[in-house]
N, CA, C and O atoms as a Tripos MOL2 file, in Angstrom:
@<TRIPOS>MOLECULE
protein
  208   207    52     0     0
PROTEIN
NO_CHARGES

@<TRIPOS>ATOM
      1 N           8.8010    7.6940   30.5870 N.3       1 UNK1
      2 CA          7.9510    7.9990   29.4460 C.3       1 UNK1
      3 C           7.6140    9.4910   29.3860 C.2       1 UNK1
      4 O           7.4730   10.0880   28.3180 O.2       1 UNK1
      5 N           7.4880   10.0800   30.6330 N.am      2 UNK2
      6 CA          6.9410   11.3490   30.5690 C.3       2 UNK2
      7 C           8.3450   12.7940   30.4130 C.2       2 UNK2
      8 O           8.1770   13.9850   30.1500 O.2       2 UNK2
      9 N           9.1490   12.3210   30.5930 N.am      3 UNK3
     10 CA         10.4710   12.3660   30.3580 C.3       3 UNK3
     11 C          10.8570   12.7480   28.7060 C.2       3 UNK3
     12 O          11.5390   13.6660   28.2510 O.2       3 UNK3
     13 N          10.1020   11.6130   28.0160 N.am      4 UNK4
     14 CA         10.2160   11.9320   26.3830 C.3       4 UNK4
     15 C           9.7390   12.6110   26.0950 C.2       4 UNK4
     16 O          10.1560   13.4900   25.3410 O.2       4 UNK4
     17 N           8.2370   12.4980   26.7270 N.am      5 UNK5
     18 CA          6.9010   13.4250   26.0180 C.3       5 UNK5
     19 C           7.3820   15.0300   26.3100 C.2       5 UNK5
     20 O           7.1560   15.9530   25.5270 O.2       5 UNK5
     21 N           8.0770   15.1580   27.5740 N.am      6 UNK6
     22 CA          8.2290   16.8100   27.7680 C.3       6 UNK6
     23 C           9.8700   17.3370   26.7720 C.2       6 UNK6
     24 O          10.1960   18.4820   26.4580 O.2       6 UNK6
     25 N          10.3920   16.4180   26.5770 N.am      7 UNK7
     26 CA         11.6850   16.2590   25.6220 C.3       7 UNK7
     27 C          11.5560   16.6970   24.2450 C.2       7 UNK7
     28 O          12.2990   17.2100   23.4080 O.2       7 UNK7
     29 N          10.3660   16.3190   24.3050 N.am      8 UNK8
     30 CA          9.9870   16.4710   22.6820 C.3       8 UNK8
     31 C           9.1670   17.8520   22.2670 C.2       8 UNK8
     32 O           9.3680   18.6140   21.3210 O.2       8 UNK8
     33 N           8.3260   17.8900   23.1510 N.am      9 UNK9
     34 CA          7.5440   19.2190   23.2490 C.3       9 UNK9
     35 C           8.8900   20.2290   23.1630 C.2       9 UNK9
     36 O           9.0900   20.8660   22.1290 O.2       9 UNK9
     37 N           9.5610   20.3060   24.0150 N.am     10 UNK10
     38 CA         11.0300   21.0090   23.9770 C.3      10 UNK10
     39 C          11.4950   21.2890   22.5930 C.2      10 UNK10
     40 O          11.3060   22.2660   21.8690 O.2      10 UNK10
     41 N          12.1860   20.1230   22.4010 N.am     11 UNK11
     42 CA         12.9450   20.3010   20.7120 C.3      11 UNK11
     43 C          11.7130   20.9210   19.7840 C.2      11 UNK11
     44 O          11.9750   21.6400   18.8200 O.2      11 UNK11
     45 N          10.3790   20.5910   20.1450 N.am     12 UNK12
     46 CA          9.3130   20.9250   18.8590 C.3      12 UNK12
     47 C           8.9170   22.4600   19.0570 C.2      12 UNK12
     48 O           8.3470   22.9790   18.0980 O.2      12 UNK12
     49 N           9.1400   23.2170   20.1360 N.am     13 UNK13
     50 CA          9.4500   24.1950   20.3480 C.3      13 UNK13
     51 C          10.8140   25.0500   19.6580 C.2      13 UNK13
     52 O          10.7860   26.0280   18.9110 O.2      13 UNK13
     53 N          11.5490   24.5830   19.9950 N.am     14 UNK14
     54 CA         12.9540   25.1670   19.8240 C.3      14 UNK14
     55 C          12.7900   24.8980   18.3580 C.2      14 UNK14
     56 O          13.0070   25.9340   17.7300 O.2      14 UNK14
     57 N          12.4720   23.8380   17.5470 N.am     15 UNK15
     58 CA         12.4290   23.9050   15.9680 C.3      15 UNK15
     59 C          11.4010   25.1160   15.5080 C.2      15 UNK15
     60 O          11.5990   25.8910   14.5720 O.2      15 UNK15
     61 N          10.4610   25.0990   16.2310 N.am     16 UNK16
     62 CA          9.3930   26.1320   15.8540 C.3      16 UNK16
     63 C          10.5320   27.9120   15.8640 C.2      16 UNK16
     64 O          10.6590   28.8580   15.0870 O.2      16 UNK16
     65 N          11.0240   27.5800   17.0140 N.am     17 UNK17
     66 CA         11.5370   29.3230   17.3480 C.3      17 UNK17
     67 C          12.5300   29.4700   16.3860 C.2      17 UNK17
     68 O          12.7880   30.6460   16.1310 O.2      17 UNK17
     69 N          13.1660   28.6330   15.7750 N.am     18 UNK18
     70 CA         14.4750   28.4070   14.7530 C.3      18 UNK18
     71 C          13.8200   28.9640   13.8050 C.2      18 UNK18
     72 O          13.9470   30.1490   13.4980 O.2      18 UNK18
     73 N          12.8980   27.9850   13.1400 N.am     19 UNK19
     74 CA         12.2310   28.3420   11.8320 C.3      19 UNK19
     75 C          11.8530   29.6240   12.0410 C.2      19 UNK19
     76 O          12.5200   30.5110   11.5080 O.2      19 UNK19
     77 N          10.7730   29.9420   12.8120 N.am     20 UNK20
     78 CA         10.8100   31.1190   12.4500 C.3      20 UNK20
     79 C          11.2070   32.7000   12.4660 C.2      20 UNK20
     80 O          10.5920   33.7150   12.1410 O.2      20 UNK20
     81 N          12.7840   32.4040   13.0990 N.am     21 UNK21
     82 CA         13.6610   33.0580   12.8220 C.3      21 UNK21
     83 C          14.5450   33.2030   11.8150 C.2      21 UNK21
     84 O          15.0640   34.2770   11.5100 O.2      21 UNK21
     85 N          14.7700   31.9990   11.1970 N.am     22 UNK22
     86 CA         15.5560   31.9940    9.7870 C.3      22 UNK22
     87 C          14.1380   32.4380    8.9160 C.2      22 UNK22
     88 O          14.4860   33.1680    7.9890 O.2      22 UNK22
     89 N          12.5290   32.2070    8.9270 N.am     23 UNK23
     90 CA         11.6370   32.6910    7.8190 C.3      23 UNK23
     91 C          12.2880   34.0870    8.2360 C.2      23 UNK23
     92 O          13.3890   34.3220    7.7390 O.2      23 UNK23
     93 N          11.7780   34.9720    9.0290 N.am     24 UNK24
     94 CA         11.6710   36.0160    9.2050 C.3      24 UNK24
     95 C          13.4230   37.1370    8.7920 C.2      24 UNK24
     96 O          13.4080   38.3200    8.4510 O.2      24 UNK24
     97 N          14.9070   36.1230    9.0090 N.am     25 UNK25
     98 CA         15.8290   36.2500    8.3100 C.3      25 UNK25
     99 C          15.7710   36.7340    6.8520 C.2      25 UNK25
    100 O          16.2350   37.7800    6.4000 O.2      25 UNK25
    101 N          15.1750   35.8580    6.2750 N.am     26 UNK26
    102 CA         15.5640   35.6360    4.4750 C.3      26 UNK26
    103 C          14.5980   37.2500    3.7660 C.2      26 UNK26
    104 O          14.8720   37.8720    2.7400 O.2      26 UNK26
    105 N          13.4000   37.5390    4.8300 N.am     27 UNK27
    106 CA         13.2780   39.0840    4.7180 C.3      27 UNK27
    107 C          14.8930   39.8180    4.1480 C.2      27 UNK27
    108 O          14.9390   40.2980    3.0150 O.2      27 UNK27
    109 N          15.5810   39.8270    4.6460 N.am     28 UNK28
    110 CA         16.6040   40.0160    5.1180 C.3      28 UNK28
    111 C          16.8590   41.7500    5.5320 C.2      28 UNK28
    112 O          16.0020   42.4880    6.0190 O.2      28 UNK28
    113 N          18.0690   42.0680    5.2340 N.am     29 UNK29
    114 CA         18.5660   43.2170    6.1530 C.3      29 UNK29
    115 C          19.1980   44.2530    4.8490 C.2      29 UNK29
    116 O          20.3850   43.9720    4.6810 O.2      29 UNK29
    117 N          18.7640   45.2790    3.9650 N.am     30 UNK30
    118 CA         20.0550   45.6370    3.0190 C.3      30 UNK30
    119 C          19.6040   47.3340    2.8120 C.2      30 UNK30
    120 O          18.5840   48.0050    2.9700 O.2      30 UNK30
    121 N          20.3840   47.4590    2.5650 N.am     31 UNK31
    122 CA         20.5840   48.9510    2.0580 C.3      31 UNK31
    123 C          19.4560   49.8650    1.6730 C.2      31 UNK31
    124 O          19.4530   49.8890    0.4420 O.2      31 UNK31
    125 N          18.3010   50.7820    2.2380 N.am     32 UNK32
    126 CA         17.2660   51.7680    1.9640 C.3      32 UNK32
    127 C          17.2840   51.3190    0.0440 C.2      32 UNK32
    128 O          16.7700   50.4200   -0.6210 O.2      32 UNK32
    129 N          17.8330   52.0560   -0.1460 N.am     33 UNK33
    130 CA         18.2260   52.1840   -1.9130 C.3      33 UNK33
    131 C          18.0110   51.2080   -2.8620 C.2      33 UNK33
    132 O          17.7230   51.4240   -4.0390 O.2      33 UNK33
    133 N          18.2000   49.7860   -2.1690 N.am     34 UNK34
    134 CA         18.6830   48.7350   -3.4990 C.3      34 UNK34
    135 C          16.9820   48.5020   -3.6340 C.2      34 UNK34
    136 O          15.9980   48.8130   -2.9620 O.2      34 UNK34
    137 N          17.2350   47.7950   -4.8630 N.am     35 UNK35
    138 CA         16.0000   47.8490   -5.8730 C.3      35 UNK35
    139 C          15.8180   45.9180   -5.5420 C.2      35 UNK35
    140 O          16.6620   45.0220   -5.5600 O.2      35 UNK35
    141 N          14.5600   45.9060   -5.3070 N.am     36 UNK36
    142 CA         13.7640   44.4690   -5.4570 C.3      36 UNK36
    143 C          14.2700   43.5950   -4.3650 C.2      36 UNK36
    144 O          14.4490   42.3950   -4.5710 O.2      36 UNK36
    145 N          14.5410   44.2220   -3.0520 N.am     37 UNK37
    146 CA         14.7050   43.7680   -1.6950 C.3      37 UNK37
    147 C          13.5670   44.2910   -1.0400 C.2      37 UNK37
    148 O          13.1280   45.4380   -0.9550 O.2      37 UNK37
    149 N          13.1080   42.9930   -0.5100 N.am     38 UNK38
    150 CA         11.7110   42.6280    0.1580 C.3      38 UNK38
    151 C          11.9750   43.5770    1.2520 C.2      38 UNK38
    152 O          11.1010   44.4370    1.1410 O.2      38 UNK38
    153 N          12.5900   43.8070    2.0630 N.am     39 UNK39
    154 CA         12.8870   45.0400    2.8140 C.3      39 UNK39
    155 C          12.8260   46.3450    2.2170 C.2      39 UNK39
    156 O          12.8470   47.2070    3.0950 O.2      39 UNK39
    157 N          12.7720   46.7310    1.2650 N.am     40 UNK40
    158 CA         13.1250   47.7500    1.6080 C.3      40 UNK40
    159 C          11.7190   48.8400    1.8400 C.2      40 UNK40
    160 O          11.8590   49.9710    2.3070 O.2      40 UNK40
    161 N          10.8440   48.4660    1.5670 N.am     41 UNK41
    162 CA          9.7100   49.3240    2.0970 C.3      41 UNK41
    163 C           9.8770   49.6710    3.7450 C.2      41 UNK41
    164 O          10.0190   50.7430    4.3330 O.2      41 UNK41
    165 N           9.8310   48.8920    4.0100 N.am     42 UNK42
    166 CA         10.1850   48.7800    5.6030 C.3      42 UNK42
    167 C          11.3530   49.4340    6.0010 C.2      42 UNK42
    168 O          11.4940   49.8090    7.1650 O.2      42 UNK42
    169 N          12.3390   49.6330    5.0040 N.am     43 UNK43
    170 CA         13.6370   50.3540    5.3180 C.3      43 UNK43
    171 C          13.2510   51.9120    4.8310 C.2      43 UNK43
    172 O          13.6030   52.8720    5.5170 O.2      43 UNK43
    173 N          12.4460   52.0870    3.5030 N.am     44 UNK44
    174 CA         11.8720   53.1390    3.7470 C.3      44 UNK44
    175 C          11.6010   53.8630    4.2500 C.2      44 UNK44
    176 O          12.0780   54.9960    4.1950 O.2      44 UNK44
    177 N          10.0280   53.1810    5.4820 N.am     45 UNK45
    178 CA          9.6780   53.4920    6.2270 C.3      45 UNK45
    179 C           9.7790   54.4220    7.7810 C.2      45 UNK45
    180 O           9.2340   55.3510    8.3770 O.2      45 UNK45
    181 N          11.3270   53.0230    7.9620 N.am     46 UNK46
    182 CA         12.0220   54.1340    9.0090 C.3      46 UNK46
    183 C          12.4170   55.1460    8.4280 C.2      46 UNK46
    184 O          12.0850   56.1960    8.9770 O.2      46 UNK46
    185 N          12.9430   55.2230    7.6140 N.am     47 UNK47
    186 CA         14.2080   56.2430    7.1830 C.3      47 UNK47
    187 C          13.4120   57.6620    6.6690 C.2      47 UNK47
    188 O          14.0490   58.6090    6.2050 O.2      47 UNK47
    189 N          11.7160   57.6750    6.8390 N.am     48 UNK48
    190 CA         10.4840   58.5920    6.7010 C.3      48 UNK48
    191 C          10.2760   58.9600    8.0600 C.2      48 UNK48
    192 O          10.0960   60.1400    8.3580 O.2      48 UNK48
    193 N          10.2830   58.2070    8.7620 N.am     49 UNK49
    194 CA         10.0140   58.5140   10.1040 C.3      49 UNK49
    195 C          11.1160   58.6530   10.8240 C.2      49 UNK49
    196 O          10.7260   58.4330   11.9710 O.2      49 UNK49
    197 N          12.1860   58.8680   10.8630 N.am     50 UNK50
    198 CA         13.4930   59.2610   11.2980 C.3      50 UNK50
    199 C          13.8190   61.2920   10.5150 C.2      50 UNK50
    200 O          14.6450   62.1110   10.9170 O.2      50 UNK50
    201 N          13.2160   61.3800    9.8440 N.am     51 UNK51
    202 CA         13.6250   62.6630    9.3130 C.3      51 UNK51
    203 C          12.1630   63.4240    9.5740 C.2      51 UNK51
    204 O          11.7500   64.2410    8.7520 O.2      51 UNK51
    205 N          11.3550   63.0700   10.8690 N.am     52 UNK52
    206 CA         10.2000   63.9510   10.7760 C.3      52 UNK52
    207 C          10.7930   64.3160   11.9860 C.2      52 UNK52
    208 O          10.2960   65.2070   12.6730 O.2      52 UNK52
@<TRIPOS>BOND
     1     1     2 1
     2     2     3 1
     3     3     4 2
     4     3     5 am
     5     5     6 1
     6     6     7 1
     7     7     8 2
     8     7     9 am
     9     9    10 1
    10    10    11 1
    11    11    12 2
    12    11    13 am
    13    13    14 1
    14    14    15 1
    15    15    16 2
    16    15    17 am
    17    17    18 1
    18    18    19 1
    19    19    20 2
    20    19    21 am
    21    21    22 1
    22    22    23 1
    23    23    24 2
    24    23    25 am
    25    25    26 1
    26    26    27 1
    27    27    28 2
    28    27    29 am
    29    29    30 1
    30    30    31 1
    31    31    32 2
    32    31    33 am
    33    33    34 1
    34    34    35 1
    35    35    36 2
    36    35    37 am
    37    37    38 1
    38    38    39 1
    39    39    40 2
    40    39    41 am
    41    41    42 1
    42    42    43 1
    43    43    44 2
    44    43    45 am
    45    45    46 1
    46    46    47 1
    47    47    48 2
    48    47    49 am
    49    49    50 1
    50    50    51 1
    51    51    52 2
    52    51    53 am
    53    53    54 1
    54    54    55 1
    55    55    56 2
    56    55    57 am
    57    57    58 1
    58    58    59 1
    59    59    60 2
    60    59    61 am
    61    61    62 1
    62    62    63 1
    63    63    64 2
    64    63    65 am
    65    65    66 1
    66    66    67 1
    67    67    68 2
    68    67    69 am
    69    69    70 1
    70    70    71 1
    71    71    72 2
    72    71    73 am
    73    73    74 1
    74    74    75 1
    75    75    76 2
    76    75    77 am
    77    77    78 1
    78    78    79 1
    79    79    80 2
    80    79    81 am
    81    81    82 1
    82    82    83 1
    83    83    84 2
    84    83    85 am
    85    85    86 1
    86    86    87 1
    87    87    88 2
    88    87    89 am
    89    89    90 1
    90    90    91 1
    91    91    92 2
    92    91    93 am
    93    93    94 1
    94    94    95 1
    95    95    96 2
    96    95    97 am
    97    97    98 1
    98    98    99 1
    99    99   100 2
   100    99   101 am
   101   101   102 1
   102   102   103 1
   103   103   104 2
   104   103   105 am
   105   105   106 1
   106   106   107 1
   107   107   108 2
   108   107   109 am
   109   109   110 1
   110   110   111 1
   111   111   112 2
   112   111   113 am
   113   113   114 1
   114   114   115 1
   115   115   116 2
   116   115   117 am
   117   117   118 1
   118   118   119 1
   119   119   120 2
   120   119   121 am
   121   121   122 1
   122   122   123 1
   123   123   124 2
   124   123   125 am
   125   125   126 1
   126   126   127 1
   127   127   128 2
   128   127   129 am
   129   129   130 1
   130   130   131 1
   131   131   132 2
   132   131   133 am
   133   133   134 1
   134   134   135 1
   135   135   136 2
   136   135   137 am
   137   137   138 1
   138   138   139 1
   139   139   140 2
   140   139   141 am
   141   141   142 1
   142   142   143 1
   143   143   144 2
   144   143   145 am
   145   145   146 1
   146   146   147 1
   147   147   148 2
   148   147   149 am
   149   149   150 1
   150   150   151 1
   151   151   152 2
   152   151   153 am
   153   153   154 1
   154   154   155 1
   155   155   156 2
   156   155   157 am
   157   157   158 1
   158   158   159 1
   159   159   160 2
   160   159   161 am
   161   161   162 1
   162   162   163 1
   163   163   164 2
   164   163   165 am
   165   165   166 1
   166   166   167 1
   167   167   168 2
   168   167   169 am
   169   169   170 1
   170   170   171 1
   171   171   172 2
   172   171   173 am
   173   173   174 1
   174   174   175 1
   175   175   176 2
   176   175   177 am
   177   177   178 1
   178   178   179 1
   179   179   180 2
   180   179   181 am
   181   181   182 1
   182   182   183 1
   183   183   184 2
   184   183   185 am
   185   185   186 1
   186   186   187 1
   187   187   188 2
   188   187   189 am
   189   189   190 1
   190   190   191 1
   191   191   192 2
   192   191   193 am
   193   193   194 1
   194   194   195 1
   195   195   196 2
   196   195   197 am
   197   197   198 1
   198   198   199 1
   199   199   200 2
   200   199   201 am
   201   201   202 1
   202   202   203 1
   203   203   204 2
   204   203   205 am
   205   205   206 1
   206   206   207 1
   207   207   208 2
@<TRIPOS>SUBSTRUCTURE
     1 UNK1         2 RESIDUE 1 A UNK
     2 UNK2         6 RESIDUE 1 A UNK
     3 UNK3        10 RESIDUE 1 A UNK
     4 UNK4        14 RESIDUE 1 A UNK
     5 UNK5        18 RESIDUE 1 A UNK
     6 UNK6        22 RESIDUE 1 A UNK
     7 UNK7        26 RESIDUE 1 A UNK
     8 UNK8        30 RESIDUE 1 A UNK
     9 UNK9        34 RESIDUE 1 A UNK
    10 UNK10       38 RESIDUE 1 A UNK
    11 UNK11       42 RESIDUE 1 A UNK
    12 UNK12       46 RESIDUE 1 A UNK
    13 UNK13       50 RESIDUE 1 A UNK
    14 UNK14       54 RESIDUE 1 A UNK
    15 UNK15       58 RESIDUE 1 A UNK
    16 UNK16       62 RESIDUE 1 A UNK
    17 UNK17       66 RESIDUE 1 A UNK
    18 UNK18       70 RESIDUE 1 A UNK
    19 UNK19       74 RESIDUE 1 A UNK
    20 UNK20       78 RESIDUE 1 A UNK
    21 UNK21       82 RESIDUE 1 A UNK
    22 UNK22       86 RESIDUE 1 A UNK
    23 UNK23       90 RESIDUE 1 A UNK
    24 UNK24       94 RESIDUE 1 A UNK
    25 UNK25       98 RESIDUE 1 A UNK
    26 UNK26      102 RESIDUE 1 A UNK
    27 UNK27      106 RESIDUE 1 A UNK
    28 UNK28      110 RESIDUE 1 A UNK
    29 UNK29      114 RESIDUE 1 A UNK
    30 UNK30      118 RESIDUE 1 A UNK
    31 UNK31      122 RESIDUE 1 A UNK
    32 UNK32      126 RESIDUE 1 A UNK
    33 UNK33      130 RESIDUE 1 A UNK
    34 UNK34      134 RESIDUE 1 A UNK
    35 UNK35      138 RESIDUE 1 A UNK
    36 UNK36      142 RESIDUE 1 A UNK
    37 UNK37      146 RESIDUE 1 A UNK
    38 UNK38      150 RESIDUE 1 A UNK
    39 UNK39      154 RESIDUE 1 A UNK
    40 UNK40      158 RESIDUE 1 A UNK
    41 UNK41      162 RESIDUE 1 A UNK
    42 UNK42      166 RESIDUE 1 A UNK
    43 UNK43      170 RESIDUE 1 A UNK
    44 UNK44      174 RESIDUE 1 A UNK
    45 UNK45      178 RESIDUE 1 A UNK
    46 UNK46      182 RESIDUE 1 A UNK
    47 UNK47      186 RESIDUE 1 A UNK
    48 UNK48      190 RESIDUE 1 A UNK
    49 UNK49      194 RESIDUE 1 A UNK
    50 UNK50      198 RESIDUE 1 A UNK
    51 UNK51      202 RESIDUE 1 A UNK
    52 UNK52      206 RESIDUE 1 A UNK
């Protein structure tokens, strides 16, 4: 029984670390420049602090 209970805690973990790696994905990754990518402030950002 205790076997399941720590089995499960496991997978409910590992679903947790999934999810919120694919949330934190769909941010996603694109080009300084392009227009109406949730990134790109953040791509900004470096690319301000890389030229100081």
């Amino acid at each position: 029984m205790i076997e399941i209970i720590v089995t499960a805690l496991i997978v409910c973990f590992a679903g947790f670390i999934i999810f919120k790696s694919l949330r934190n994905s769909s941010k996603g990754k694109c080009n300084c420049g392009c227009n109406g990518c949730k990134a790109e402030k953040i791509c900004s950002d470096k690319s301000n602090s890389n030229e100081k």
